[in-house]
N, C-alpha and C positions, 0 to 999 in steps of 0.2 A: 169119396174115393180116397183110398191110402197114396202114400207117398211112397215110396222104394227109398229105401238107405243109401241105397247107390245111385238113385234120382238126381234130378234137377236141383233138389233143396240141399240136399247134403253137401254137392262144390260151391254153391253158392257163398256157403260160411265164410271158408279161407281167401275166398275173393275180397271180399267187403273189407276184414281185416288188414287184407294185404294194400288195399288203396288206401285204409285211413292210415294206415302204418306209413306208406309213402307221402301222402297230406301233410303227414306230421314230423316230417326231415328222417325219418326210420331208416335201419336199412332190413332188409328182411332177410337177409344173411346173416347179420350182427344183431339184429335184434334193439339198436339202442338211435340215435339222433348221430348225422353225420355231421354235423355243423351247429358251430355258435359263437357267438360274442363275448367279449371280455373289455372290461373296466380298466384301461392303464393307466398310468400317469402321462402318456404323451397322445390318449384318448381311447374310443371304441376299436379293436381291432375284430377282425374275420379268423376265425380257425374251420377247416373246411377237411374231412376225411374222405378216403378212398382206400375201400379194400379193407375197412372195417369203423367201427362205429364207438362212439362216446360213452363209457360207464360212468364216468367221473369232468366233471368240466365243460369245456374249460373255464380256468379263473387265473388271476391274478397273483403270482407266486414270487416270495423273495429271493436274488438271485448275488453271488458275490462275484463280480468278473473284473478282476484286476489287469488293468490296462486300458481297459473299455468302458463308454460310456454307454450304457444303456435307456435311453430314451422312454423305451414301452416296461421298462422293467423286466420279468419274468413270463411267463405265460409257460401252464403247468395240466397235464390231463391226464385222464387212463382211458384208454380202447380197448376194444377185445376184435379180435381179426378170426374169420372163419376157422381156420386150421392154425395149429400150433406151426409157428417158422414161418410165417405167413411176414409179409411183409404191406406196409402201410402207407401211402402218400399223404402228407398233410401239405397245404396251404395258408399260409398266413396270407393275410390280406390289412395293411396298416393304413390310417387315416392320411398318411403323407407319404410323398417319394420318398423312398430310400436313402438318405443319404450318401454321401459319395465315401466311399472306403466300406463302408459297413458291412459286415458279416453275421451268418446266422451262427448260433451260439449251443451249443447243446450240454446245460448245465449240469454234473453228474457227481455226486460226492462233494459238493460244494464247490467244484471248480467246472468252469465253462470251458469248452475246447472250441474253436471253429471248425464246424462242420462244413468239408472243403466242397463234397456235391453237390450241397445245395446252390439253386438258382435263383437269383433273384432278382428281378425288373419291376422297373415302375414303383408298384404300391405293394406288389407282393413277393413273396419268399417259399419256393416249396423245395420238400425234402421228403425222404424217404427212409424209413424205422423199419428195418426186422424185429421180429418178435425175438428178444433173446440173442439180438447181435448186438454192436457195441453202444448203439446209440439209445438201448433200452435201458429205461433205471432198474430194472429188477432183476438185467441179464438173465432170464430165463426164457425157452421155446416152451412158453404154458397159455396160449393165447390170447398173452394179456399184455401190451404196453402200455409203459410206466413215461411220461415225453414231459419232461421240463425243458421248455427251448427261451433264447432271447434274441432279440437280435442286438447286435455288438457294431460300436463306431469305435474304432483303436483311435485310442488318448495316444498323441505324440510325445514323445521323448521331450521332457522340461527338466526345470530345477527352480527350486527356490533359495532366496537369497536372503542373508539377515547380516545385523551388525552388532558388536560389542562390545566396548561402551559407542552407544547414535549420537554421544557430543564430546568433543573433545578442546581444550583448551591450549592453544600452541603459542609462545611467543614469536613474535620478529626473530625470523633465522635462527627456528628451531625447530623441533618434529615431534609428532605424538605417533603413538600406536591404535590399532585396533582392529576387532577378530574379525574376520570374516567368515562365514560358514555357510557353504553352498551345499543344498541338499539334491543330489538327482532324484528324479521322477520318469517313472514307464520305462525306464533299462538307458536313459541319458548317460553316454560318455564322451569324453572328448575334449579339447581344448578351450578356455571360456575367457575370453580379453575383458578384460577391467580396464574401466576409466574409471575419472570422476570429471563431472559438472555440473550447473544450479541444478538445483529441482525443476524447475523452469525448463529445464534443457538447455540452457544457457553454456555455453563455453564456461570452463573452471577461471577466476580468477588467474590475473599472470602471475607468478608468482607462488601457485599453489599446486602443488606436484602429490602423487599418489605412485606407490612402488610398492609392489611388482606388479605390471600389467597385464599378467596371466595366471591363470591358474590349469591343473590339469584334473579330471574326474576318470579315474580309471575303474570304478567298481559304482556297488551300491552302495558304499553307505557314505554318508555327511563328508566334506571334506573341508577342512580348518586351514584358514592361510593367516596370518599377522600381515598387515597392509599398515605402512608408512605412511602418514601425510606431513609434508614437507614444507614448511613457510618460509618463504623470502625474507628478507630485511627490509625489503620494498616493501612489500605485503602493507598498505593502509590497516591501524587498527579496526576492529568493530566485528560485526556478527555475519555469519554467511551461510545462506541454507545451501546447502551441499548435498548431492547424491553418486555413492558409486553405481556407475552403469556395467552391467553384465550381460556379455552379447556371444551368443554361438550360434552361427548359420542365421536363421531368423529368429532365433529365440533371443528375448529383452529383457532381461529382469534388473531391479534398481532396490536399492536399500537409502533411507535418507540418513543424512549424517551433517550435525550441527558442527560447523568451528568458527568458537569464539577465539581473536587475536587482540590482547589486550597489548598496551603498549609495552614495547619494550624498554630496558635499562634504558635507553637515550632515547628521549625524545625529543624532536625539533617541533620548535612553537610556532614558527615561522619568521620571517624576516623581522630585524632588531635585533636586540641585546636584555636581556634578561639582570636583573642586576638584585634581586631580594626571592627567596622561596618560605614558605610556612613551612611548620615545623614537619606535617604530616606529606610537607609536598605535593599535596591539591592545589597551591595556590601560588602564581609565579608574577611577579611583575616587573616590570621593563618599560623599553620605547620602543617605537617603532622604526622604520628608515626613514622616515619625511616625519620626524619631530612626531607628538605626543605622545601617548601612553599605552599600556596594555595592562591587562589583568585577566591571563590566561588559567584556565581554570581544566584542569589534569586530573579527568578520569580513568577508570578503568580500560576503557576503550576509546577513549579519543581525548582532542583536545579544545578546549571551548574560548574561544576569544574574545574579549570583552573592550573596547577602545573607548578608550576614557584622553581628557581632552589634554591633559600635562602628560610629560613620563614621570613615573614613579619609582623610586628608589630603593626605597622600603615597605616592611608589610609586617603585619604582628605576626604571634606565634598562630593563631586561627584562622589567621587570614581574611581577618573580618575587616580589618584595617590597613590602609596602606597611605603613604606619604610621600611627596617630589615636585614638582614645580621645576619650570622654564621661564624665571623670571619673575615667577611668584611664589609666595607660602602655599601648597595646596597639602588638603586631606582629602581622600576619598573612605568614604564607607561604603562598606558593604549595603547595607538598610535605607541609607540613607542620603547617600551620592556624596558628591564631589560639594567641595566647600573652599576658597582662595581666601589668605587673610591677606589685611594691609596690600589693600588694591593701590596700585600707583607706586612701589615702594617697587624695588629687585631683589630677587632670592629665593629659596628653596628649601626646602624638607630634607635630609640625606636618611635619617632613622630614626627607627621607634621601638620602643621598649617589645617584649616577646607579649607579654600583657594589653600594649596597645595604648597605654596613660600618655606617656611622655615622648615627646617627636623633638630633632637637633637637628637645625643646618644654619644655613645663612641669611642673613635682611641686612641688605642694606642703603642709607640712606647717602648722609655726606661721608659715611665711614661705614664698612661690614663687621656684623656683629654677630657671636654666637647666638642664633634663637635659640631658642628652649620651648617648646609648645604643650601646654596642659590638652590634650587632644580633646579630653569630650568638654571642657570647659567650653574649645574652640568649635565642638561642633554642636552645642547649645547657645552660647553668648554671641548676639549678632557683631558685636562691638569690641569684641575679643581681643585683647592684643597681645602676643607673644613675648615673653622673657626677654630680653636683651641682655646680652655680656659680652665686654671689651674692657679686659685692666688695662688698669694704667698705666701710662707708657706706651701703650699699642694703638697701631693705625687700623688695622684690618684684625679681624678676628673670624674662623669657619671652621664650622662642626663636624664631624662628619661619623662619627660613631656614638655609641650611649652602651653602658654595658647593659646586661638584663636585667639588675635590679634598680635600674634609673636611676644608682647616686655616682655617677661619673660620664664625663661629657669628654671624647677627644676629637682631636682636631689639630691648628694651626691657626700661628698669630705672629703678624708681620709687625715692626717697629723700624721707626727710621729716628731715633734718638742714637748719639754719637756714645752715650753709654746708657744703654737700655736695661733694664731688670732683669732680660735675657734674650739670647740672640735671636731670629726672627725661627722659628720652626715650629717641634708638636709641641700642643700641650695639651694638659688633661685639665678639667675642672670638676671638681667633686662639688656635689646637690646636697641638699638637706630632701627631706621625704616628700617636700614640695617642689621638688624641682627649681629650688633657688638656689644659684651660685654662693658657694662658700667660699673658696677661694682655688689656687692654681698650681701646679707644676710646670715647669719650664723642661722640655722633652731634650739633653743633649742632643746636639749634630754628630751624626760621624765625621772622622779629622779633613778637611776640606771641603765638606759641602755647602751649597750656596745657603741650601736650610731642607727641613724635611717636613712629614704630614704623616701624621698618627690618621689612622683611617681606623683600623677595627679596636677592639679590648673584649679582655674576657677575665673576671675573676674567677679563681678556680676555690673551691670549697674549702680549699687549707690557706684560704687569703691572700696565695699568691696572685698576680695582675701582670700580665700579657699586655704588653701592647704591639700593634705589627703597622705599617705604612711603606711608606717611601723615604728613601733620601735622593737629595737633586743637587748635581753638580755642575758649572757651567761646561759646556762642549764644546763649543763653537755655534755652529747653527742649530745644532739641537742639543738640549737639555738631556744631560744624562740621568736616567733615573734608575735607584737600584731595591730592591726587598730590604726591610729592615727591620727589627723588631728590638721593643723596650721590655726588662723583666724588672720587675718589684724586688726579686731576689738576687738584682746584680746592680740595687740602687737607681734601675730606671737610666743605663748606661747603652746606649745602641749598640746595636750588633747587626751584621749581615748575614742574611739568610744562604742556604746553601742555593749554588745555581747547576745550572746543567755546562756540559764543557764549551759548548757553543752558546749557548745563550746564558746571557750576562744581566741585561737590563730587564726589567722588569718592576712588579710593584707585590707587595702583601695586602690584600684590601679588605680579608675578614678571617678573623678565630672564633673557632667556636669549639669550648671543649679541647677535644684531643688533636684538632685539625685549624691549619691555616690553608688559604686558597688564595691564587693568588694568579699572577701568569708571568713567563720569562721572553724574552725577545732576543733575537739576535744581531740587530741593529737599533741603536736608540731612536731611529725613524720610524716610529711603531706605521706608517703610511706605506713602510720600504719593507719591513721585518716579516721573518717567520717568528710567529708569537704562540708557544703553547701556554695550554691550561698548566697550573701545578697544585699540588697543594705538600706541604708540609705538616711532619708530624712536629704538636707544639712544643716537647722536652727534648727533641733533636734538632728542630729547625736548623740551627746552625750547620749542620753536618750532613744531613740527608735531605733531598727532593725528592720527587715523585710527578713527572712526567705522565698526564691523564691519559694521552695518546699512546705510552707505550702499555700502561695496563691494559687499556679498556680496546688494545690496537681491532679485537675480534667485532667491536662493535660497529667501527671505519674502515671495511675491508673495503668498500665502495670508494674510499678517497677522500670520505670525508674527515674534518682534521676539529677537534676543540683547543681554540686561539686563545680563550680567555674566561679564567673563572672567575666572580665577582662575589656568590656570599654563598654560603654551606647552612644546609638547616641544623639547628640546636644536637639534634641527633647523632649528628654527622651522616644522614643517609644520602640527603640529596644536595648534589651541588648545581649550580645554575649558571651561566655565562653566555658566552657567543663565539658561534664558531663556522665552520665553511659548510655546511652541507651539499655533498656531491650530486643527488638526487636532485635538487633544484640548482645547482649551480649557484649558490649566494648563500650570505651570510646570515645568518640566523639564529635565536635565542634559542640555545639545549637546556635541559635538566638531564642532569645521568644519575640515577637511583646505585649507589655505590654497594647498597646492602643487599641487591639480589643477584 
């Protein structure tokens, strides 16, 4: 039996097809698959059609949406919809909740818009495409859409923050510079408070200020401020890790910033009296306030204290050596420690050669006597015994200076003969290359003094010879003492240093080079007086002083005062003494670095 064309067999065909075509996600209008999967970066997502079908996709597309972060990336297809102008439903369907802000993204020419219709809850997002309206990429009614879509999470408004130069070096009661450059981000404007404190989040040091504490961002691009940081005089030297903090609404941002505070021109060593510095000024030594010694050691950033068991007076050019005693001969080395000679005996070290050979002060037994000390003999030979010198005629004899190339010893030497070789005051004694007394000079007094004391000397390269100390005249209860100084080129005839108008007494204790140092008083009761530092130029002495506190007045604006200089390095850079510091309220050994 035949079949008819228009039979039973003949619809059967388009039936079968029309079910596996539906089996198979088809649409039989469109012709293609309404639905599929895509590969993102923030996992598998669902793309789902209505009202037309899949030619191309979907897949995974790159998408540029500035302001927004885009999680799933792109997501990219083409359909074909029954009629031309036909319009489209798509569904996204994402591995996660939506984010909170999030918008669907409709990327077109390289730039993404937010597409305001769309819906979206939960895990999905639908939207609706005309063929040829705006939201199609080939803008045509040819019944074909073109749908690059993303979904979009709006970046908030930030900024970033840098610095330049991230260290900076500022002394005690002074200021550095450095840039700041705040960059907005996502359309950021507005006003942005700067601090500064630790990295730590630590409060800023007291003392450590930062200016100007705002800045303003009124556009997009980079904005450039110069920021101040500001150190105290207080301000402890040493290193500080440092951040400016930038804060707008809830926005934080921090740049780190190093400031190293190396000591300033005055440094206070602490409590004592400073009485010797090395050449280079790393190296200071002194006493303490309750008796013995110190050997403060002056770096870049701080100060290191060494307490050793005499005070010390002096110290070589390197500072490897230093010499003083309380009663006894003492040497300290550096290498090799402390060493006393002539245990049981009294007396002291006052100075030593800039080399470090040769050490002068006093020993005495039934009579004091200039010692003379060969230093490293003394600090090799257990049994060592010091030079002794006392001419004759003389009861008491004490050293207290050496010039730099260790052939000349001054001091003072007392005689109670009714006609003496000379009257009781300075004198000098010149060495042979061994540090053995040759013979003497007798230091005139000025006209009425009880007697005086050569304390420093300096030969100057054209063979002239400096001598500077004191002269002492009876007072009453107290001894008057005044600056004085001996020249080679006026026969070693005394003469009085210039003083200040108010301060009259005082003493010259060390030359060095172009400089004496010294300090003035305005009462001979140095217990009762205001006593400044001084120092003197050595070819004017006579005529000019120079008052520490009114130069250096920028470095004591706190109150504090330098009472008393005691020795100036080879240099002339660094002087060293004792003075009031207002910060701790007491007295205490300074070095002021004169050449910065």
């Amino acid at each position: 039996m035949k079949t008819s064309q228009t039979g039973f067999g003949h619809r059967l065909l388009p039936l079968l097809l029309s079910l596996l075509l539906a089996a198979c996600g088809g649409n039989p209008g469109g012709g293609g698959p309404t639905s599929g999967t895509v590969n993102t970066p923030g996992g598998q997502a669902q793309v789902a059609l209505q009202g037309g079908s899949f030619t191309q996709g979907p897949t995974a597309v790159q998408v540029n949406a500035p302001g927004f972060q885009t999680p799933y990336g792109g997501i990219g297809f083409t359909a074909q919809v029954p009629q031309a102008g036909g319009t489209l439903t798509v569904t996204l369907t994402f591995p996660q909740d939506l984010p909170q802000g999030a918008v669907l993204l409709k990327c077109l020419s390289g730039n993404c818009t937010p597409i305001q219709e769309a819906q979206l809850q939960g895990r999905t997002a639908t939207f609706q495409v005309r063929d040829g309206g705006p939201w199609d990429a080939d803008g045509q009614a040819n019944g074909r859409v073109v749908d690059p879509v993303a979904l979009g999470v709006p970046i908030p408004p930030d900024f970033t923050l840098s610095l330049s130069p991230t260290s900076l070096t500022v002394e005690q009661g002074g200021s550095g510079s450095t840039t700041l450059t705040l960059t907005p981000q996502n359309g950021f404007t507005g006003q942005v408070a700067l601090s500064l404190e630790g990295q730590d989040g630590s409060p800023a040091p007291q003392g450590i200020t930062l200016s100007p504490n705002s800045v303003n961002v009124t556009g997009a691009n980079p904005v450039t401020q110069t920021l101040t940081l500001t150190v105290g005089q207080g301000v402890a030297p040493g290193s500080y890790a440092l951040r400016v903090k930038a804060t707008a609404g809830s926005i934080l941002r921090t740049a780190d910033l190093t400031l190293q505070v190396p000591l300033g021109p005055l440094v206070w060593l602490g409590p004592g009296r400073a009485y010797d510095v090395s050449d280079d000024g790393s190296v200071v030594v002194g006493e303490g306030p309750q008796g013995g010694g110190y050997v403060w050691r002056v770096g870049s950033t701080g100060v290191t204290p060494l307490r050793v068991s005499d005070r010390l007076f002096g110290v070589s050019g390197d500072g490897q050596r230093a010499v003083g005693g309380a009663g006894r001969l003492v040497i300290w080395d550096a290498q090799r420690g402390g060493r006393s000679l002539h245990a049981g005996d009294w007396g002291w070290l006052f100075s030593i050669t800039p080399d470090g050979r040769l050490a002068v002060g006093k020993h005495r037994d039934a009579n004091s006597y200039m010692a003379i000390v060969d230093v490293e003999r003394a600090l090799q030979e257990p049994n060592y015994q010091a030079t002794r010198y006392l001419p004759s005629g003389f009861v008491d004899a004490e050293a207290y200076g050496i010039s730099d190339d260790g052939r000349s010893v001054v001091g003072i030497a007392l005689t109670s003969l009714v006609n003496p070789p000379c009257p009781s005051g300075g004198m000098k004694v010149d060495l042979d290359n061994q540090g053995n007394p040759l013979g003497y000079t007798c230091l005139a007094n000025p006209p009425g003094a009880a007697w005086s004391v050569a304390l420093g000397i300096y030969t100057f390269p054209s063979g002239d010879t400096v001598l500077v100390g004191r002269a002492v005249y009876y007072g009453g209860a107290d001894y008057l003492n005044y600056p004085i100084l001996w020249r080679s080129s006026n026969a070693f005839l005394p003469g009085f240093l210039q003083t200040l108008s108010s301060h009259v007494y005082g003493a010259a204790y060390k030359i060095r080079g172009d400089w004496i140092v010294g300090f003035l008083a305005d009462s001979p009761s140095l217990n009762d007086a205001d006593t400044r530092a001084v120092r003197w130029r050595s070819d004017r002495a006579e005529t000019q002083v120079e008052d520490l506190n009114t130069t250096y007045a920028h470095l004591l604006q706190d109150g504090s005062k330098l009472e008393m200089a005691t020795s100036i390095s080879r240099n002339g850079c660094y002087i060293v003494g004792q003075g009031y510091n207002a910060s701790t309220n007491q007295r205490e050994a300074f070095r002021l670095d004169t050449c910065r």
